[in-house]
TORTORLUM-372189 format. One record per residue: x, y, z of N, C-alpha, C in turn; residue in three letters. Coordinates in pm, 1 decimal. Example, Ala and Ser with C-alpha at 12.3 -4.5 7.8 and 13.67 -1.06 7.14 Angstrom:
REM residues 2
((1319.0, -569.0, 780.0), (1230.0, -450.0, 780.0), (1320.0, -330.0, 780.0), Ala)
((1285.0, -225.0, 708.0), (1367.0, -106.0, 714.0), (1290.0, 3.0, 787.0), Ser)
REM end
This chain:
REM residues 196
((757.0, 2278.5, -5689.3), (645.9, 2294.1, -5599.7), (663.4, 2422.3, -5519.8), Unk)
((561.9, 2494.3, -5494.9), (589.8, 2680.0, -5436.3), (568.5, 2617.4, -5284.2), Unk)
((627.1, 2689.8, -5247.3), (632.5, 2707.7, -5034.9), (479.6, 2631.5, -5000.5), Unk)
((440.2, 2765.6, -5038.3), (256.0, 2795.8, -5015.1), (190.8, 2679.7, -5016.6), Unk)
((167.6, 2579.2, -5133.8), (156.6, 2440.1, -5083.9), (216.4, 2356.6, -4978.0), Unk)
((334.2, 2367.6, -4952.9), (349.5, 2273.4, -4910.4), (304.2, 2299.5, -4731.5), Unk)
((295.8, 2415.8, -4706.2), (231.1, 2468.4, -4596.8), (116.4, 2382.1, -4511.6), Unk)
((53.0, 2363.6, -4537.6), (-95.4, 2261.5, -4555.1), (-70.9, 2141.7, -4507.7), Unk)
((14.2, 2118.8, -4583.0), (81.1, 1952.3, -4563.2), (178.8, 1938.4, -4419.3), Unk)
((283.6, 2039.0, -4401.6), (412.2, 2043.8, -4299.9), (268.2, 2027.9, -4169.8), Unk)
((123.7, 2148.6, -4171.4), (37.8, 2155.1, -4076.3), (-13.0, 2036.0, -4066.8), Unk)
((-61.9, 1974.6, -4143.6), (-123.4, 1817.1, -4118.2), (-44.4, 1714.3, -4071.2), Unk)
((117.1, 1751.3, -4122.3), (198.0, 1646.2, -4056.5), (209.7, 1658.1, -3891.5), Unk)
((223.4, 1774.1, -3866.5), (290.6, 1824.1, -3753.8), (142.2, 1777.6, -3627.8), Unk)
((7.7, 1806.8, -3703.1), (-105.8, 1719.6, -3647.9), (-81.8, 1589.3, -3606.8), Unk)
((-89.7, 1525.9, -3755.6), (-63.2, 1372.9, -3669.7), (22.2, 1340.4, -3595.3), Unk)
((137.2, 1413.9, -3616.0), (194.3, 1397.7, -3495.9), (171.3, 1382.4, -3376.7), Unk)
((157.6, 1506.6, -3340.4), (78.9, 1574.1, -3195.1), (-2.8, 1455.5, -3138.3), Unk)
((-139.0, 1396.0, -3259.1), (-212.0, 1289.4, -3217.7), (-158.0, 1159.8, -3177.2), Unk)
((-57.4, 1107.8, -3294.2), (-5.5, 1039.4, -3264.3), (77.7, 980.6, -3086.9), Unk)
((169.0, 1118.7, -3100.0), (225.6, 1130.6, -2947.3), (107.9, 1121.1, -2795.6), Unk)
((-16.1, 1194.9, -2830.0), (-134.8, 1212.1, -2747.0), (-133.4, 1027.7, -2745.0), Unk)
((-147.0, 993.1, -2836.4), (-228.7, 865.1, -2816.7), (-128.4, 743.1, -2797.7), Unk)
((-27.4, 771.6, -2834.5), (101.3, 715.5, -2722.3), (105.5, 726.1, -2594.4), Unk)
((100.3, 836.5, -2502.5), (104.4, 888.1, -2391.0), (-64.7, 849.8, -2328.5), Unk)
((-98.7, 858.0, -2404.9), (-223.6, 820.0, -2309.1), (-226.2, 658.4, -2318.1), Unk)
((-216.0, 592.8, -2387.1), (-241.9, 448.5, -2421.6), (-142.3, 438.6, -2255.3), Unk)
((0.5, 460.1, -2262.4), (131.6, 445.2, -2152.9), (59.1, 475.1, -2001.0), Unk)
((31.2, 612.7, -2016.1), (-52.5, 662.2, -1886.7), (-149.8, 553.1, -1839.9), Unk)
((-237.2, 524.8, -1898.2), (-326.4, 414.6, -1876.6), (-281.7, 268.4, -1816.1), Unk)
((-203.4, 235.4, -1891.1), (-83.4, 127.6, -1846.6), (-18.9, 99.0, -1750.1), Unk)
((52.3, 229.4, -1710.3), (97.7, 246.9, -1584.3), (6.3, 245.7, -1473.9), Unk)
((-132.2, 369.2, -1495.4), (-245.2, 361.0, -1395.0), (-276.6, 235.1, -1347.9), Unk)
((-296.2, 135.4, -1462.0), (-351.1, 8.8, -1420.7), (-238.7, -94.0, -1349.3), Unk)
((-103.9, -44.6, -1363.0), (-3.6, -76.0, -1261.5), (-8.7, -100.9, -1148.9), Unk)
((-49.3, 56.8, -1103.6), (-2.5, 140.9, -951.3), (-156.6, 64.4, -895.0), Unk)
((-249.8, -2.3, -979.3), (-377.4, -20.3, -907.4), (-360.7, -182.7, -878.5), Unk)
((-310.0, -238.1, -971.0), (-289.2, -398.5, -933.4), (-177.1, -406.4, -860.9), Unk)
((-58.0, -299.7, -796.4), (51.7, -313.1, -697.4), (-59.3, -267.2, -569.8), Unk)
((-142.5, -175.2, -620.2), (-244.4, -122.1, -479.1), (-306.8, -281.5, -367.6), Unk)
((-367.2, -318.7, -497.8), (-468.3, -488.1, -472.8), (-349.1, -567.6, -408.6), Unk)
((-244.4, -546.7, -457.1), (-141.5, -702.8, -400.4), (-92.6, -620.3, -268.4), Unk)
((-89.2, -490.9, -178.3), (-70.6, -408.9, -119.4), (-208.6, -441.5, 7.4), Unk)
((-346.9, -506.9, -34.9), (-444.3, -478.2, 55.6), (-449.2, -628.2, 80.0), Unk)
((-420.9, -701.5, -65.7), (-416.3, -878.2, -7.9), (-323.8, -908.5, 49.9), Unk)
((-220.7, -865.4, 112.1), (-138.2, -906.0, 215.8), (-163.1, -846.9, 367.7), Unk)
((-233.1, -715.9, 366.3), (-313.2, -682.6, 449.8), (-427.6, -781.6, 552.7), Unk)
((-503.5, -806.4, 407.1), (-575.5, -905.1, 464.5), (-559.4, -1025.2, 512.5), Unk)
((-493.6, -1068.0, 435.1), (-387.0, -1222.0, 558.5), (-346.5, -1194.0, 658.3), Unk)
((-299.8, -1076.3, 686.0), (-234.4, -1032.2, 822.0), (-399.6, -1079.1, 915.0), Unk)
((-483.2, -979.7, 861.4), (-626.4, -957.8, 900.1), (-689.7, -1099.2, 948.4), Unk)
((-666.0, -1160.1, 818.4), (-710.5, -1318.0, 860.9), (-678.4, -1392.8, 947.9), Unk)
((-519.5, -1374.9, 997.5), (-443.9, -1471.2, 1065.7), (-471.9, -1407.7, 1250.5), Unk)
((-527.9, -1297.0, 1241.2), (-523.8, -1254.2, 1354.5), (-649.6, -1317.5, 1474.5), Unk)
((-778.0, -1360.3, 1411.6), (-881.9, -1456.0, 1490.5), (-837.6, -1578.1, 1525.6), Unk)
((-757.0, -1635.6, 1426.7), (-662.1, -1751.2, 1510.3), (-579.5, -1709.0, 1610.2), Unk)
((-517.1, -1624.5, 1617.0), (-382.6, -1633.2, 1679.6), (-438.3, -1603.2, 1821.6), Unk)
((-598.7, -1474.9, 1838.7), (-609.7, -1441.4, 1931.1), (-709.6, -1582.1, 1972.1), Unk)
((-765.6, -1692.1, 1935.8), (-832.7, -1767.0, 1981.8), (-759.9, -1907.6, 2030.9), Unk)
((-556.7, -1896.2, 1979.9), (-451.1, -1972.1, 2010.9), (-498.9, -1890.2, 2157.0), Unk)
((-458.4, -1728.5, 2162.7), (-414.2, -1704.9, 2281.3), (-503.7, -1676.4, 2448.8), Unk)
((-660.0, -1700.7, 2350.6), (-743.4, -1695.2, 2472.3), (-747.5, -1839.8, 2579.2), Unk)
((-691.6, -1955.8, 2483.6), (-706.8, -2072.3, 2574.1), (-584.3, -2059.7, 2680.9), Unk)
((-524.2, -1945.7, 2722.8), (-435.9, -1933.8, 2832.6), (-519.1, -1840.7, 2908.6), Unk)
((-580.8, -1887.2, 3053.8), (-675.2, -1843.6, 3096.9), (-648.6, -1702.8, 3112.6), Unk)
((-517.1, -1730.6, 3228.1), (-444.3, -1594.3, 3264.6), (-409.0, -1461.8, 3218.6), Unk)
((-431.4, -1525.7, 3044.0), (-362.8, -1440.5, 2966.8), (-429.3, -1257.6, 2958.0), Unk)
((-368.4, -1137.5, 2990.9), (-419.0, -1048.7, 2968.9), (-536.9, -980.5, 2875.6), Unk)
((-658.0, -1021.8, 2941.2), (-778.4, -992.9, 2817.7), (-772.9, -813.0, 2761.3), Unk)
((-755.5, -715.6, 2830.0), (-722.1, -594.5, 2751.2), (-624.2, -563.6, 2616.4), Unk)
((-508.2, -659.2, 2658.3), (-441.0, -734.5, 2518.3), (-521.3, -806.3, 2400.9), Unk)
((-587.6, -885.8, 2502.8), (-680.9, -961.3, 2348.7), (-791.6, -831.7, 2273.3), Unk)
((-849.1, -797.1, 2398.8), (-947.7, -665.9, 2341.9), (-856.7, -570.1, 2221.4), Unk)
((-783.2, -501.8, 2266.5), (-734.3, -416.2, 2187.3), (-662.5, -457.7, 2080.6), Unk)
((-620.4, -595.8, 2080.6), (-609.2, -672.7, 1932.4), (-723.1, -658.3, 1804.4), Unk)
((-833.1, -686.3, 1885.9), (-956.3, -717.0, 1792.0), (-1002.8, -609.9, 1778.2), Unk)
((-1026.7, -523.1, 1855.9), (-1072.6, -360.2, 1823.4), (-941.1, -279.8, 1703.0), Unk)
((-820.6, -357.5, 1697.4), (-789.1, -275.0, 1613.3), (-800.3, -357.5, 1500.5), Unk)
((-789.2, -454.4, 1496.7), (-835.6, -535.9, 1348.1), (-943.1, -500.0, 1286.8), Unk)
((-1056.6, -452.5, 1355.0), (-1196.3, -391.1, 1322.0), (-1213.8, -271.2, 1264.9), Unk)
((-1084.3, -191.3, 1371.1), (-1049.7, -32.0, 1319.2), (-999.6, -52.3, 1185.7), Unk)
((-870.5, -162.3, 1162.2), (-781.7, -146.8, 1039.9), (-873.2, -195.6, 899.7), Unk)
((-959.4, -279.8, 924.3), (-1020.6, -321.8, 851.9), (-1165.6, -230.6, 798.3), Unk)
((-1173.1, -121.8, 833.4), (-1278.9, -37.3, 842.1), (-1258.5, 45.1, 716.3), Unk)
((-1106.0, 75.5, 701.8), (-1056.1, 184.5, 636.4), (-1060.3, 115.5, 480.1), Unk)
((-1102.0, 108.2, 390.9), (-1027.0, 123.0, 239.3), (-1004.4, 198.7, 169.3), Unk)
((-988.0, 188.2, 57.6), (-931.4, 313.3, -35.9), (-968.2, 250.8, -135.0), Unk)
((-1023.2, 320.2, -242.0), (-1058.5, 267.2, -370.5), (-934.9, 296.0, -470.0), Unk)
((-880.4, 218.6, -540.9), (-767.3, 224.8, -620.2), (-728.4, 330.8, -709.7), Unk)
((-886.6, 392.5, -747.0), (-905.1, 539.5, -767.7), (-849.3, 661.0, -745.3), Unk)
((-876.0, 634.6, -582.1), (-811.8, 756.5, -498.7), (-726.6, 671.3, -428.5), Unk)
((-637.5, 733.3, -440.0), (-480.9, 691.8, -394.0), (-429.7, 819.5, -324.7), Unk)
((-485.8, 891.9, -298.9), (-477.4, 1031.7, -251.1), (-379.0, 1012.6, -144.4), Unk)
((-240.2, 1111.1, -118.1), (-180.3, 1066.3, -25.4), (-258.6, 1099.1, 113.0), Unk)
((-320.3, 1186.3, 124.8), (-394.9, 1194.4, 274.4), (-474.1, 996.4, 265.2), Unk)
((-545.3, 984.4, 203.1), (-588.8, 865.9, 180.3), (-520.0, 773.7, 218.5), Unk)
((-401.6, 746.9, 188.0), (-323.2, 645.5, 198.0), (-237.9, 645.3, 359.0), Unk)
((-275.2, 777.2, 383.9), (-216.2, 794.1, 529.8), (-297.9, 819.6, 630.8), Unk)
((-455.2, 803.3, 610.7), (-535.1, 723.7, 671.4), (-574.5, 614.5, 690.6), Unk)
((-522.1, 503.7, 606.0), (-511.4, 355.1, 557.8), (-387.1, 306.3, 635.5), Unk)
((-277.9, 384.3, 630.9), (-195.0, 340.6, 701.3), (-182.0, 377.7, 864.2), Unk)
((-206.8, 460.4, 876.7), (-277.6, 495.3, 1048.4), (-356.5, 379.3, 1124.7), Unk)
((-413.9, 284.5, 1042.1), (-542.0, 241.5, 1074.3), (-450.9, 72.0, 1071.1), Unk)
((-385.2, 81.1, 980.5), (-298.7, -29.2, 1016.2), (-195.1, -81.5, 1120.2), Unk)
((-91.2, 111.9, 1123.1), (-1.1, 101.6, 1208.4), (-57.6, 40.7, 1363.6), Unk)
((-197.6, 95.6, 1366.9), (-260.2, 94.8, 1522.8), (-260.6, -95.5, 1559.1), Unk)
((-279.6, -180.4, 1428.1), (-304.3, -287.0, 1444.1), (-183.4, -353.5, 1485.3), Unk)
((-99.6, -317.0, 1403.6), (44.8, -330.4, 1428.3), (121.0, -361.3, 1536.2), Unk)
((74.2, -241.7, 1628.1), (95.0, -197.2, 1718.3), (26.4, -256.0, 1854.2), Unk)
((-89.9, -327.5, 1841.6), (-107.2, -405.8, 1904.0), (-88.8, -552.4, 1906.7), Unk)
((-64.7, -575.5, 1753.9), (25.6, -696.8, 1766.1), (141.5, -712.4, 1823.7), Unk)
((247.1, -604.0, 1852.2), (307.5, -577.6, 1894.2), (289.0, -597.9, 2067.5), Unk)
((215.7, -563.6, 2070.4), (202.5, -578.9, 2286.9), (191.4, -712.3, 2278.7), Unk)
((67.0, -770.8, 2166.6), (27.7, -949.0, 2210.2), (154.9, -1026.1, 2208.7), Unk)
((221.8, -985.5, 2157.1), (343.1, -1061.1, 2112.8), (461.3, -1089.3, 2246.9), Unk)
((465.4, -932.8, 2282.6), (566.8, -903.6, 2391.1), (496.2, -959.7, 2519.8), Unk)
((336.9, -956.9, 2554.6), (326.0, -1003.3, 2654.5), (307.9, -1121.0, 2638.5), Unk)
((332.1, -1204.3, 2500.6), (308.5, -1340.7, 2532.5), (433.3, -1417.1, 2563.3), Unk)
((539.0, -1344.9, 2560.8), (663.1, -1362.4, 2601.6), (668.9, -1439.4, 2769.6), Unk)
((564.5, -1334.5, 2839.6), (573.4, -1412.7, 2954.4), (508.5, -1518.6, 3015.9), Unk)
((421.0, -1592.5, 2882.8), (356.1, -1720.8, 2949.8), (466.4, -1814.2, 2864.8), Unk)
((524.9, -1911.7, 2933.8), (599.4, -2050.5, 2837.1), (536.2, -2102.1, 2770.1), Unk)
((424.7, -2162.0, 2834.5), (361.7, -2302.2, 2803.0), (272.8, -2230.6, 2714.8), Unk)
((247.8, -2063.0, 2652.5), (224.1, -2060.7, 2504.9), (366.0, -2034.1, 2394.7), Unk)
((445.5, -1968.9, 2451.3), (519.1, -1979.4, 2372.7), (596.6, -2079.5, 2308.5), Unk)
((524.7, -2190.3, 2413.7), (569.2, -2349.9, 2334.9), (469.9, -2413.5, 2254.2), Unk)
((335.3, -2373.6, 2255.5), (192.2, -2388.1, 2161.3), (264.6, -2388.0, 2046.3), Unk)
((239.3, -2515.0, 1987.8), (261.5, -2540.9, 1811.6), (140.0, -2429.7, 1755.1), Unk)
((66.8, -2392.1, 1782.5), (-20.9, -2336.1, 1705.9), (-36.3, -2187.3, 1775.8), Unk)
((34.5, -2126.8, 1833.1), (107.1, -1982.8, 1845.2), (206.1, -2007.2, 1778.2), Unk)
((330.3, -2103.0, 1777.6), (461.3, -2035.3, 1698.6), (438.8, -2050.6, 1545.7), Unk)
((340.0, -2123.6, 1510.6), (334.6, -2133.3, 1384.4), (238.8, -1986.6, 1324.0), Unk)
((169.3, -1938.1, 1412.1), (99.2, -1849.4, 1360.2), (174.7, -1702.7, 1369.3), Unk)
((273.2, -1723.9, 1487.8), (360.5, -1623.3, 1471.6), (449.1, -1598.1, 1429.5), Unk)
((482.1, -1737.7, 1305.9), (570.3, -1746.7, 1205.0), (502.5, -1690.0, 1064.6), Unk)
((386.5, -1721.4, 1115.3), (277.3, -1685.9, 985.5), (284.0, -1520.8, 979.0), Unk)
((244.0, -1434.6, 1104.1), (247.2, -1309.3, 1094.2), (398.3, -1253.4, 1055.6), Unk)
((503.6, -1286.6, 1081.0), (656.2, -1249.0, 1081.4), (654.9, -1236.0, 929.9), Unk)
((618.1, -1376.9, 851.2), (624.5, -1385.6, 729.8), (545.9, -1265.1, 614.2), Unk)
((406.6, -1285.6, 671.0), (309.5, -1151.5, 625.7), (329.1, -1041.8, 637.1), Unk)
((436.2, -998.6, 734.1), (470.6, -846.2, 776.3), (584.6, -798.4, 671.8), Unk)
((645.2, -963.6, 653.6), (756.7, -909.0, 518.2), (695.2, -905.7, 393.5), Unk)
((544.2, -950.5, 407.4), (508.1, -975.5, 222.5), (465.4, -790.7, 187.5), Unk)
((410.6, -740.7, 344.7), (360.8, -639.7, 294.9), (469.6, -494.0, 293.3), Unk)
((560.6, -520.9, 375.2), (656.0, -466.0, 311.5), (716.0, -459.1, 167.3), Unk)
((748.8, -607.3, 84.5), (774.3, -590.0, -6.2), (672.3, -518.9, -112.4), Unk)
((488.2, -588.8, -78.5), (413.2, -531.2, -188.5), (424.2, -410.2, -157.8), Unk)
((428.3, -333.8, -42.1), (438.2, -152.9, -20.0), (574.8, -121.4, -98.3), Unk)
((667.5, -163.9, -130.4), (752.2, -105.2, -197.5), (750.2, -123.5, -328.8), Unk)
((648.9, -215.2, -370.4), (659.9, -284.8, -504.5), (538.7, -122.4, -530.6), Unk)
((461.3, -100.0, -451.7), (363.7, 19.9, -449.0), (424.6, 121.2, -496.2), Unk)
((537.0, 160.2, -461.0), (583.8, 267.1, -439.9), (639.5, 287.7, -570.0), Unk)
((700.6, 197.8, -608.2), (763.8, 193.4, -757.5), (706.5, 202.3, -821.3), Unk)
((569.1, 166.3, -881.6), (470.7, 167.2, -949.0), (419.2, 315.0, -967.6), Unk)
((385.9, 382.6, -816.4), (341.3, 529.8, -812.5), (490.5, 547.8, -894.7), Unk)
((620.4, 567.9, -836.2), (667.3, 631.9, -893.4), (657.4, 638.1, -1049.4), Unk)
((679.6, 540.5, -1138.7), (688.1, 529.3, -1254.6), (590.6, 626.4, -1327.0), Unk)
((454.1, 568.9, -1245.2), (321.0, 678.3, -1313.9), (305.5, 809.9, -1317.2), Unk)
((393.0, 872.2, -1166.7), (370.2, 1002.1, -1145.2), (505.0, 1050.8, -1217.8), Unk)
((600.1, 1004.9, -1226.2), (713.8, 1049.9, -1349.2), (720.9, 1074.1, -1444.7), Unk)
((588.2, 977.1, -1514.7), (570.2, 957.0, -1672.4), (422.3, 1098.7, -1708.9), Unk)
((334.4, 1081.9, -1623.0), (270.5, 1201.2, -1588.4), (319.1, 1314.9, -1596.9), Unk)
((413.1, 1364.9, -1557.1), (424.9, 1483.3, -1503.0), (559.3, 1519.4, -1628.5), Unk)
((637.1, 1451.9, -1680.4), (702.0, 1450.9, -1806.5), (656.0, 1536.4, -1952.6), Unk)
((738.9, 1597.5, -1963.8), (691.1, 1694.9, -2098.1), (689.3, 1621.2, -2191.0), Unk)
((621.6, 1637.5, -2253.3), (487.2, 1670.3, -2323.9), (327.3, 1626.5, -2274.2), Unk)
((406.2, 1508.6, -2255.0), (219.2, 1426.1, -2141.7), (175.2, 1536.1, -2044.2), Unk)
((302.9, 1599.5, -2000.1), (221.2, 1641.6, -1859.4), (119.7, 1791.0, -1927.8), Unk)
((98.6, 1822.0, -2046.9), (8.9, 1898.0, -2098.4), (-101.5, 1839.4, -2124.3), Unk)
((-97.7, 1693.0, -2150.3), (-242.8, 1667.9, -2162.5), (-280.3, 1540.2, -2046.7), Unk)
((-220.7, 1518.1, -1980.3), (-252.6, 1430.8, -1877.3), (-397.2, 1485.2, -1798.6), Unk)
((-375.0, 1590.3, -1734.9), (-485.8, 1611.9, -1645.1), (-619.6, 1634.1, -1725.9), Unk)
((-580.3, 1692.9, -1887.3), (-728.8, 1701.4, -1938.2), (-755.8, 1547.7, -1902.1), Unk)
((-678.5, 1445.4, -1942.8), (-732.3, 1308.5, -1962.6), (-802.5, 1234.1, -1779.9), Unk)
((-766.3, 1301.0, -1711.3), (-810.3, 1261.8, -1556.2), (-693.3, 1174.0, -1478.2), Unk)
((-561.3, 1216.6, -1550.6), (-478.0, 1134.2, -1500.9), (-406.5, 1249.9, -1416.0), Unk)
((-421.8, 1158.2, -1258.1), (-377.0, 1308.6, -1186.8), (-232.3, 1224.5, -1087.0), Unk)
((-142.4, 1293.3, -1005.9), (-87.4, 1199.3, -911.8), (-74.3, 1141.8, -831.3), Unk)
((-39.3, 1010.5, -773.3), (-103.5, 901.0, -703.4), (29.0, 930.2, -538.9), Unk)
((-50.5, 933.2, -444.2), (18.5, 927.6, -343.0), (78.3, 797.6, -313.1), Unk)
((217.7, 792.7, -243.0), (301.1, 686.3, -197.3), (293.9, 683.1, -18.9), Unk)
((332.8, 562.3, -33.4), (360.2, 510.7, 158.3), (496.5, 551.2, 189.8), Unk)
((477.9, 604.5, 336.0), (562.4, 680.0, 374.1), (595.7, 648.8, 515.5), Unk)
((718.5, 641.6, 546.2), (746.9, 574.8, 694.4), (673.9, 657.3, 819.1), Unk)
((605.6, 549.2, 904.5), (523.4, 659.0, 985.9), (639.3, 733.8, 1120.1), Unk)
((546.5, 812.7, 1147.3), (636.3, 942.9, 1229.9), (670.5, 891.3, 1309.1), Unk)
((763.7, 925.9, 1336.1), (878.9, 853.9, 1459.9), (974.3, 764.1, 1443.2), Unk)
((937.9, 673.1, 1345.2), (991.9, 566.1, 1272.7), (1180.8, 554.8, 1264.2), Unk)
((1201.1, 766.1, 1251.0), (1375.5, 746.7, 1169.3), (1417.4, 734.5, 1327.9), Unk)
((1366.3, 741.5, 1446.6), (1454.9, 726.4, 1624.4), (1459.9, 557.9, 1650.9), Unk)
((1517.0, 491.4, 1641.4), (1586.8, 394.9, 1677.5), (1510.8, 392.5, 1814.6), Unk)
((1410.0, 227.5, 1813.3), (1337.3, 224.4, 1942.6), (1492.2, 200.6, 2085.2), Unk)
((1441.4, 241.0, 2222.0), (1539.9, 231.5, 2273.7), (1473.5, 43.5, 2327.8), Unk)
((1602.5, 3.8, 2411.1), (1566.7, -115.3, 2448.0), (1649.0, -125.1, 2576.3), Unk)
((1589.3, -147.4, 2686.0), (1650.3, -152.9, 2824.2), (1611.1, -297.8, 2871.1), Unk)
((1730.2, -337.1, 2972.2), (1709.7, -404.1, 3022.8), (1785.6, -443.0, 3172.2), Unk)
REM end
């Protein structure tokens, strides 16, 4: 058989190849995408329990007459704020995701005061239906920690496998671009102080 033939053939192989690999990498890419989007969903449904549990807890804490109403206000104004924000699984954009989390931290953060000032009434901090709900939030604060890291792994995998030679030549024709991760908010690495 002369060279010259077989020329033709080595080109057609070296094609399917190419296709082959394309359609490996994209089938994977896809796979992963649909990963980082169902770690996204289990990432906003623990959100929302937080979200949910919070009209109870503040309607446990309005039956204490005394209790600081600017506390209750700024509870519910930020549940309203946090709940305002979504992100479509789409855009995962890290600015995106660090407007999502801004909008949370703030809620956070006022759970945080309700909590500390409910420290100083007893007779709620003995309410079966405050400690149970503030067993409920303790619990939810760890689910969404774990799904945010379960997040994170997921981005990673996708944006690794993305950006990996050979895919990463045809990834972006295909619209597969990289997905931003959660990131500890600012201030976070100073160790709060605590006086007393």
């Amino acid at each position: 058989m002369n060279i010259r033939n077989l020329i033709p053939l080595i080109l057609v192989g070296v094609l399917l190849l190419l296709v082959f690999n394309m359609c490996g990498s994209y089938n994977t890419a896809v796979k992963k995408d649909e990963e980082v989007k169902k770690a996204w969903s289990q990432v906003e449904n623990q959100y929302q329990r937080r979200a949910d549990l919070i009209p109870n807890l503040v309607n446990t804490v309005k039956g204490y007459a005394d209790f600081e109403r600017s506390t209750l206000e700024a509870v519910v104004q930020a549940r309203a704020n946090a709940t305002k924000v979504t992100i479509n699984a789409d855009n995962l954009t890290p600015e995106n995701i660090q407007r999502f989390e801004q909008a949370q931290a703030g809620l956070s953060g006022a759970l945080s005061r309700l909590l500390a000032v409910a420290e100083s009434y007893p007779n709620l901090k003995a309410n079966e239906n405050f400690l149970d709900l503030q067993k409920q939030l303790e619990g939810t604060e760890n689910r969404i920690s774990v799904e945010r890291r379960n997040f994170n792994t997921s981005v990673n995998e996708y944006n690794t496998f993305i950006r990996r030679f050979p895919t990463n030549l045809y990834a972006g024709i295909f619209g597969f671009s990289p997905r931003g991760y959660f990131q500890a908010a600012a201030g976070s690495e100073n160790a709060p102080k605590v006086e007393f």
